[in-house]
N, C-alpha and C positions, 0 to 999 in steps of 0.2 A: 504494500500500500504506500501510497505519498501521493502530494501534489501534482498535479499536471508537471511534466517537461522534467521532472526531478530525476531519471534513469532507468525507471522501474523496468518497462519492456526492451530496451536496450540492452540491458545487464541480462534479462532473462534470454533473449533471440541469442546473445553470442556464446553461451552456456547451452542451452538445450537448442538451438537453431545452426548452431556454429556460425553465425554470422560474422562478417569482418566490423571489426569496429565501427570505422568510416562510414559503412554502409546504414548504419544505425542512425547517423547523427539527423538523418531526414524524415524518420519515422514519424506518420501519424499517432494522436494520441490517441491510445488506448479507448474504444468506445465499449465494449462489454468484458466481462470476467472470461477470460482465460486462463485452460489448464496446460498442466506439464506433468507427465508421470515418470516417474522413475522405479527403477527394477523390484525395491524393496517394498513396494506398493505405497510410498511418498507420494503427493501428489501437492505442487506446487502449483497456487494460483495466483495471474496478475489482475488485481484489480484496476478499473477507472479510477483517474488522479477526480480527486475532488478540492476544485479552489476557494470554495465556503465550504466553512468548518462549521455553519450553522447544525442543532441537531436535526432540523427538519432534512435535509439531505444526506445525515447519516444514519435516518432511518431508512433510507434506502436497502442500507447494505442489513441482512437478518442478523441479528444477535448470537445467530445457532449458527456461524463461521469461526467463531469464534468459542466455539464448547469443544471438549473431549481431551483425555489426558496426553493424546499425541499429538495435540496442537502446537503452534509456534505464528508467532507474530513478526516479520519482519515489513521494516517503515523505512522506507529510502526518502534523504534529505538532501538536495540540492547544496553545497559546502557553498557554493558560488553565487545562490539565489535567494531570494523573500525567507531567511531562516524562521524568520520571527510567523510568520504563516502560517510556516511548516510544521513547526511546535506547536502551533494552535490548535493546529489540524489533529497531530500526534494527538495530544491532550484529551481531542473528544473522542479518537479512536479507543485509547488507553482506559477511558471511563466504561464503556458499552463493553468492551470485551472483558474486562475484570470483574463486572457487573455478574456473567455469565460463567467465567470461568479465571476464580481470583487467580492463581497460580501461572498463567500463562506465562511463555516464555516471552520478552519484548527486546527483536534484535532492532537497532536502527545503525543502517546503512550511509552515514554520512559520505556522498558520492560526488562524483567530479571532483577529484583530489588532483588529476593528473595537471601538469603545469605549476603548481606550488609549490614552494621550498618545504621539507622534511620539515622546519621549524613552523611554518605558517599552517601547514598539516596539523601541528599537534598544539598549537595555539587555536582550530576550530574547533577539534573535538575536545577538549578540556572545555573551551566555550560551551557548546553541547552539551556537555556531559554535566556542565554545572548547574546549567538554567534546567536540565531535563529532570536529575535528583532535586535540586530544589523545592518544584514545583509539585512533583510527587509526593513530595515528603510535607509541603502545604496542606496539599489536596490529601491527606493518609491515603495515597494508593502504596501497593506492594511493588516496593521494587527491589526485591531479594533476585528476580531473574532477568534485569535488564543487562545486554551486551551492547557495545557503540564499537563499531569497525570502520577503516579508512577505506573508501572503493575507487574505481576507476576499471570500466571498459577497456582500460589499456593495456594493464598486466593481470594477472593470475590475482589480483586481490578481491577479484567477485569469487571468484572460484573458493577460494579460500574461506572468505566468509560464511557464501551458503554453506561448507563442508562444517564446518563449526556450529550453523545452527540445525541443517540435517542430522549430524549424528547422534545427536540427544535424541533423534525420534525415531533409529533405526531400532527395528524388535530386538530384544534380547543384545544392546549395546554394550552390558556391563560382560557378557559372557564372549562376544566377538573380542573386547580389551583383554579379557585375559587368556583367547590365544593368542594372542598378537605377544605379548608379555611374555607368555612360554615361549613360543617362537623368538623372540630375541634372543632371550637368555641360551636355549638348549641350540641355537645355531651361531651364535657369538657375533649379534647384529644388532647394529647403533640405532635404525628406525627402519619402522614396519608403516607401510599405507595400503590399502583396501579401497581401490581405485573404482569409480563407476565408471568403465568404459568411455561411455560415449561425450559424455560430461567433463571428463576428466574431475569432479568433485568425491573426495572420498568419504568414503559413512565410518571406516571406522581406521584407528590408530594404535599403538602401545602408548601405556602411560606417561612416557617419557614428552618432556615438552617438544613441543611443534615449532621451531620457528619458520619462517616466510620466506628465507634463502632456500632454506630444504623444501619446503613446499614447489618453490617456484621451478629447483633443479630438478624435482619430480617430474611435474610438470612438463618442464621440455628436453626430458628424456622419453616420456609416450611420446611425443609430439613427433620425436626423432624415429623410432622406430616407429610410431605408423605410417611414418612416411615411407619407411622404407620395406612398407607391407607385409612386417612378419608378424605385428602383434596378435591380431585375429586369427592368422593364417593356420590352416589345417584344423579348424575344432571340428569336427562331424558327429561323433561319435556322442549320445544319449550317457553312455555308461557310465556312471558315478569314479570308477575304480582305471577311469583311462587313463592315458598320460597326455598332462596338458602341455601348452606352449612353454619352453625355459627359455629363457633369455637371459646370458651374463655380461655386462658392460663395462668393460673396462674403463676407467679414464688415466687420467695425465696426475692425479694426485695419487694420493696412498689408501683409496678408496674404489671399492667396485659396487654396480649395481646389480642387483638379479630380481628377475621379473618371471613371474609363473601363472599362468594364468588358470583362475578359479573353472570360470565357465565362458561364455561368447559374451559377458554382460560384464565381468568382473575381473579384475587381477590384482593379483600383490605384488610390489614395489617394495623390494628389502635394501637399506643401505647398510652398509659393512666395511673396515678394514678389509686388505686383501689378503688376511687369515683365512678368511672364509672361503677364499677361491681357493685357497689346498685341501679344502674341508667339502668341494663338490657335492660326494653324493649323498653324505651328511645332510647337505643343505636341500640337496631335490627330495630324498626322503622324509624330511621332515615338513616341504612347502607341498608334497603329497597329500600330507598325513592333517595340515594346517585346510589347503583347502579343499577337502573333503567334508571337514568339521561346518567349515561355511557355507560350503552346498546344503547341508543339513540345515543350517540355522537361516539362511536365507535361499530359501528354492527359490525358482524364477517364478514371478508373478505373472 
């Protein structure tokens, strides 16, 4: 949700559309609710920007969008435009859906970052982030699950984001972490991702922190190899107990990547010293043994 012109279908088209950025920046605005599904049976919607924050026009939208325990709220904010609006807007969204369902998750997307110095980035969302808890905390709404993230169309930081507020709502989240966890440990590997294919947004990770370099080297390491059409290549086979796609990728540092693919929907993405590449079949035995456990826990929908 957000204002007219704030990034909302932009961000979603180059994500689930794969659109090019550029191609985006001429998009009509949004006139009805649009879906997006994803494998885990997620199902993301873009709403119409509304520019009165009156509630007679936010009766519009049912209050029942807004129920269920696997819900999540994300509110994309223009960094560059009418902030003061756009918080208006928030504010009435925030009241109707807490109304419904207090606990919800409330991410807001402060977007069109690209073009600002690092420092002028983190002097908006501190802006943001102040007047937003403030206000909250006026009004007694809960905001024990509000997230603020930096976006831009231009890098891996939409990507990033939604992977952050998806995988709080993928099934059985806390049990995917603690293979990821064994799999680090039992194969002597620095970070694990659980990549949705198509998206490139991932639902789940090991406990260990995430930073936004690693993310983004992720990132366009798929990028690398689908180009070079082996990631998909060869899945046919039904049978739970095949053997999937491996892939090991060496680079120029004291790090390798290996890549195993779950199903035609899914794959892991292991980073490691290059311990691990003398630990080979170690490593395929065990990214067998991993994503089988995950075919189980998330069949294809």
């Amino acid at each position: 949700m957000g204002v007219p012109r704030s990034g909302k279908t932009s961000l979603l088209s180059v994500i689930f559309d794969r659109a090019q950025p550029y191609d985006t920046l001429g998009m009509l605005p949004t006139q009805q609710r649009t879906s997006y599904h994803m494998v885990t049976g997620i199902t993301v919607y873009d709403f119409p920007g509304i520019d009165d924050y009156s509630e007679m026009q936010y009766n519009t939208v049912s209050a029942s969008v807004y129920e269920g325990q696997h819900t999540s709220l994300v509110y994309v904010i223009d960094s560059q435009g009418d902030v003061q609006t756009a918080l208006s807007s928030l504010f009435s969204i925030i009241r109707t859906a807490q109304s419904v369902n207090p606990d919800i998750p409330i991410n807001i997307f402060i977007n069109k970052v690209d073009g600002l110095s690092e420092e002028l980035r983190q002097d908006i969302q501190q802006d943001i982030q102040n007047r937003v808890m403030k206000n909250m905390t006026y009004e007694s709404m809960n905001s024990t699950f509000v997230q603020f993230f930096l976006t831009t169309i231009f890098d891996e930081s939409i990507r990033e984001a939604l992977s952050r507020v998806i995988r709080r709502l993928v099934p059985k989240y806390s049990s995917l972490e603690n293979i990821m966890n064994s799999f680090c440990s039992k194969s002597s590997l620095d970070k694990v991702f659980l990549f949705d294919i198509a998206t490139k947004v991932y639902l789940a990770t090991d406990s260990s922190p995430t930073d936004s370099q690693t993310y983004m080297f992720s990132c366009q390491t798929l990028d690398t190899i689908e180009e070079l059409s082996y990631l998909c290549a060869n899945y046919v086979s039904s049978d739970e107990d095949s053997v999937m796609q491996r892939i090991v990728v060496g680079m120029e540092t004291s790090a390798k990547v290996f890549i195993y693919q779950v199903n035609s929907y899914l794959t892991l993405l292991c980073i490691g010293s290059l311990q691990f590449a003398r630990q080979d079949s170690l490593l395929e035995f065990n990214g067998s043994k991993v994503a089988k456990a995950i075919r189980q826990i998330l069949p294809p929908s």
